[in-house]
C-alpha positions in Angstrom: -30.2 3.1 7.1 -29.0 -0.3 8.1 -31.6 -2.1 10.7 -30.2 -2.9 14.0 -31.4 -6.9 12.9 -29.2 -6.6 9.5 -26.1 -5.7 11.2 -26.5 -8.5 13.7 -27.1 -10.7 10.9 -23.9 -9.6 9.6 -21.8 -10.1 12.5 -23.3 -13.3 12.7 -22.1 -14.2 9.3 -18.7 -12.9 9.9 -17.9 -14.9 13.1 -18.5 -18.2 10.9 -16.2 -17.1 8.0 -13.8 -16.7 10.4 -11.7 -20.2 10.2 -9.6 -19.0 13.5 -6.5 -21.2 12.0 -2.9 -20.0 14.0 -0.8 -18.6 10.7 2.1 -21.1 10.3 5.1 -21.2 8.6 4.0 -22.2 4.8 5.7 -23.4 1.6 4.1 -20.2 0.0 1.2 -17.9 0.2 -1.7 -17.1 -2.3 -3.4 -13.2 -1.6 -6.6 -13.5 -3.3 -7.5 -10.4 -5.5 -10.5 -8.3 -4.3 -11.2 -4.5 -3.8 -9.7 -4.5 -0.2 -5.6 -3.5 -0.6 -5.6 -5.0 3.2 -5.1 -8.7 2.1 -1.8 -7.1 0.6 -1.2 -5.6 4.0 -1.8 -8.8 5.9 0.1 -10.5 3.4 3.0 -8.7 3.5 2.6 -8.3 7.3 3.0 -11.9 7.4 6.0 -12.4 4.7 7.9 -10.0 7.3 7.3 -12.5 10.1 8.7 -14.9 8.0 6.0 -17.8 7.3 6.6 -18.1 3.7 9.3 -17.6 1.5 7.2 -16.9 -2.0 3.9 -14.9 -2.2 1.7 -14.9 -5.5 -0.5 -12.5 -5.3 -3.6 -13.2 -9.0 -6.3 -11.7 -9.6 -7.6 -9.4 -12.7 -10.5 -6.8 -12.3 -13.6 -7.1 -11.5 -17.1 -4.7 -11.5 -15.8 -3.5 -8.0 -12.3 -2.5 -9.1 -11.9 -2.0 -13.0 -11.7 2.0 -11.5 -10.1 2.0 -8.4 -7.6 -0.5 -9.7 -7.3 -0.3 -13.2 -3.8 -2.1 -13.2 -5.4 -5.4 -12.1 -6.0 -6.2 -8.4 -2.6 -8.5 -8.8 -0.9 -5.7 -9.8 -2.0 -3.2 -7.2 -1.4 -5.9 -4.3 2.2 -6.1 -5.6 2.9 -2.5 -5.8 1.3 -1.9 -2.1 3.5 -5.2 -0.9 6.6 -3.7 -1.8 5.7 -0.3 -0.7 5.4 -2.6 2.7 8.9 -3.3 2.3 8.2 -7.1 0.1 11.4 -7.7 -2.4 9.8 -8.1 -6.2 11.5 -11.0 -6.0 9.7 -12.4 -3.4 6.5 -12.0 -5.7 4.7 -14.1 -7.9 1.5 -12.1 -9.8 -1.2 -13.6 -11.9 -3.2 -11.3 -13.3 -6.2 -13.5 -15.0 -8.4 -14.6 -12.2 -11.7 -13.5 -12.5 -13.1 -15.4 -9.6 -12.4 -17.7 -6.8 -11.6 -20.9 -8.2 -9.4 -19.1 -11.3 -7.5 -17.5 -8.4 -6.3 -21.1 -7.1 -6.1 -23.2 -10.1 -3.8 -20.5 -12.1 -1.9 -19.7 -9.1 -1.0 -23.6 -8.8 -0.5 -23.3 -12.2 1.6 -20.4 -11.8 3.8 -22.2 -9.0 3.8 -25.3 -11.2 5.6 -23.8 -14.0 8.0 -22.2 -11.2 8.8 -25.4 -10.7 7.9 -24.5 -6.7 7.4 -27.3 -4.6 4.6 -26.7 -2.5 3.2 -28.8 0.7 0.9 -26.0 2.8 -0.1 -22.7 1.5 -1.4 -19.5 3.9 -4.4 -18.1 2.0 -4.9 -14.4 2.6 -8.6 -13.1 1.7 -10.6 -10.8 3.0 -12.0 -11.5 6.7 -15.6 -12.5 5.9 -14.5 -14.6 3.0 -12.3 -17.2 4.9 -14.6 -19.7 5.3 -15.8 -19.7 1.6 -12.1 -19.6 -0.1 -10.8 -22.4 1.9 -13.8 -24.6 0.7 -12.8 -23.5 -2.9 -9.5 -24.5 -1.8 -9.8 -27.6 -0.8 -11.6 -28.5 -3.5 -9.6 -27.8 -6.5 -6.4 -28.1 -5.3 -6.9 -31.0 -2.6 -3.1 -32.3 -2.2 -1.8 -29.0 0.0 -2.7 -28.1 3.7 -4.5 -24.5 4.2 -4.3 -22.0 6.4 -6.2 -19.1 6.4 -5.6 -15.4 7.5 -7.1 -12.4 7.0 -7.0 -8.8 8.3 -7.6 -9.3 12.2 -10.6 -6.3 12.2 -13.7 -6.4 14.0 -16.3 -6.1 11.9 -16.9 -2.1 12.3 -13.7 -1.5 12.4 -14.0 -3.2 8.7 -16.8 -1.4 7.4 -14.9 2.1 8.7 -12.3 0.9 6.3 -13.8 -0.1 3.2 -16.5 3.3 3.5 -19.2 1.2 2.3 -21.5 -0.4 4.6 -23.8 -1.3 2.1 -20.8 -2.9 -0.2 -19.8 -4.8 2.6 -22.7 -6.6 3.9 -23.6 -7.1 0.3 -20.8 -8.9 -0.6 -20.9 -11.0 2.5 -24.5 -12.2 1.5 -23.0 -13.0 -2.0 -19.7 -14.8 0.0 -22.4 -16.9 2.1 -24.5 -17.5 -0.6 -21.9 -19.2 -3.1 -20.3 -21.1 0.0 -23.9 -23.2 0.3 -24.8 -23.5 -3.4 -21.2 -23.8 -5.0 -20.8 -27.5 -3.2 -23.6 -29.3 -5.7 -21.8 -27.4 -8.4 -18.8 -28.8 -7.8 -16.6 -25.3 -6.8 -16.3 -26.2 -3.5 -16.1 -28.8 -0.8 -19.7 -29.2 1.4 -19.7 -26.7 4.8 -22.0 -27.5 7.6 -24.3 -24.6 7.9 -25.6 -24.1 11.5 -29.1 -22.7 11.4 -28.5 -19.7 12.7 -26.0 -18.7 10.2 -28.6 -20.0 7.2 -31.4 -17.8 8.8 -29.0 -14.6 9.5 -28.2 -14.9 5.7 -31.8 -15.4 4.2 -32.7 -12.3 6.1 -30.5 -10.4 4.7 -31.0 -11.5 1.6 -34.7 -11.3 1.6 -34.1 -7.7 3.0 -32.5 -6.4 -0.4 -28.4 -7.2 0.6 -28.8 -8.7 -3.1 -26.8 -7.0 -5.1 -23.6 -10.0 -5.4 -25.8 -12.5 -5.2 -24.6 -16.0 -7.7 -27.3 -17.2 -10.5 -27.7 -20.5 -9.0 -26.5 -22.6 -12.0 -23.0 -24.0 -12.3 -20.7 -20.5 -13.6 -18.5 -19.9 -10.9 -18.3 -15.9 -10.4 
């Protein structure tokens, strides 16, 4: 049972991932791999509205998805986006990210090669990781503008549609967690962390939502 104080906690952590940027029209866009097929959705939701042109979507497997998407997270996005209606040519996949900051520097890479000229990107993750891949971002690939999106979904709505409460506030501990440490470690650029949001998250974590927390030494994961 999830205490009445953890799930405030949460919401409290998902309000400040939340960048609230206006999706724009983009040069491309980069759908970050994960276990949640709605980043495809969104992205895909968002090619039809026509703000980009090109979508790569990277991203390999991870302890979350080796089963449910055996294929590679790229892989899967790509299949679900053109089930949505996305040409295959309109689709880039990398399929070698293991992590945050593999997901942007082989997609640049990836675009690079393409010989793609690229000026903004829209960054699709999933909602309570905004905040934490636009730092990455930012950081490793500082010469583009961002913009970030993410399934619009309260936050019950979200946990309805993952079917893992636990899973989900877990993983936004971990996402919270790596978006205060990874700055020192040079992973991302520094986030001001209102004191609210610090003390919702060291609850949590001192409650036992543990299980993606980061070893605090420089191995971005």
């Amino acid at each position: 049972m999830i205490s009445a104080q953890a799930w405030a906690d949460a919401q409290t952590l998902w309000d400040f991932q939340q960048m609230g940027h206006a999706p724009r029209p983009c040069s491309a866009a980069v759908g970050l791999g994960s276990h949640d097929l709605g980043v495809a959705d969104t992205t895909a939701e968002l090619y039809h509205r026509g703000l980009f042109p090109l979508i790569v979507f990277t991203g390999a497997t991870s302890r979350t998805t080796q089963e449910r998407m055996p294929r590679g997270e790229a892989e899967h996005y790509r299949e679900r986006a053109v089930e949505l209606g996305v040409p295959e040519r309109a689709i880039l996949v990398e399929p070698n990210a293991r992590n945050t900051g593999e997901n942007i520097r082989f997609s640049r890479a990836i675009l690079e090669v393409r010989q793609v000229p690229v000026s903004s990107v829209l960054l699709v993750s999933k909602p309570y990781e905004e905040r934490r891949s636009y730092a990455t971002a930012r950081k490793l690939w500082p010469g583009v503008e961002w913009v970030c999106a993410s399934t619009a979904m309260k936050l019950p709505q979200y946990v309805d549609s993952i079917g893992d409460a636990r899973l989900v506030l877990d993983m936004m501990v971990g996402a919270q967690q790596r978006l205060m440490i990874y700055p020192r470690q040079g992973f991302a650029i520094e986030q001001e962390i209102p004191d609210d949001v610090r003390a919702a998250f060291e609850r949590l974590r001192d409650g036992g939502f543990t299980s993606r927390l980061a070893p605090e030494t420089a191995d971005q994961s």
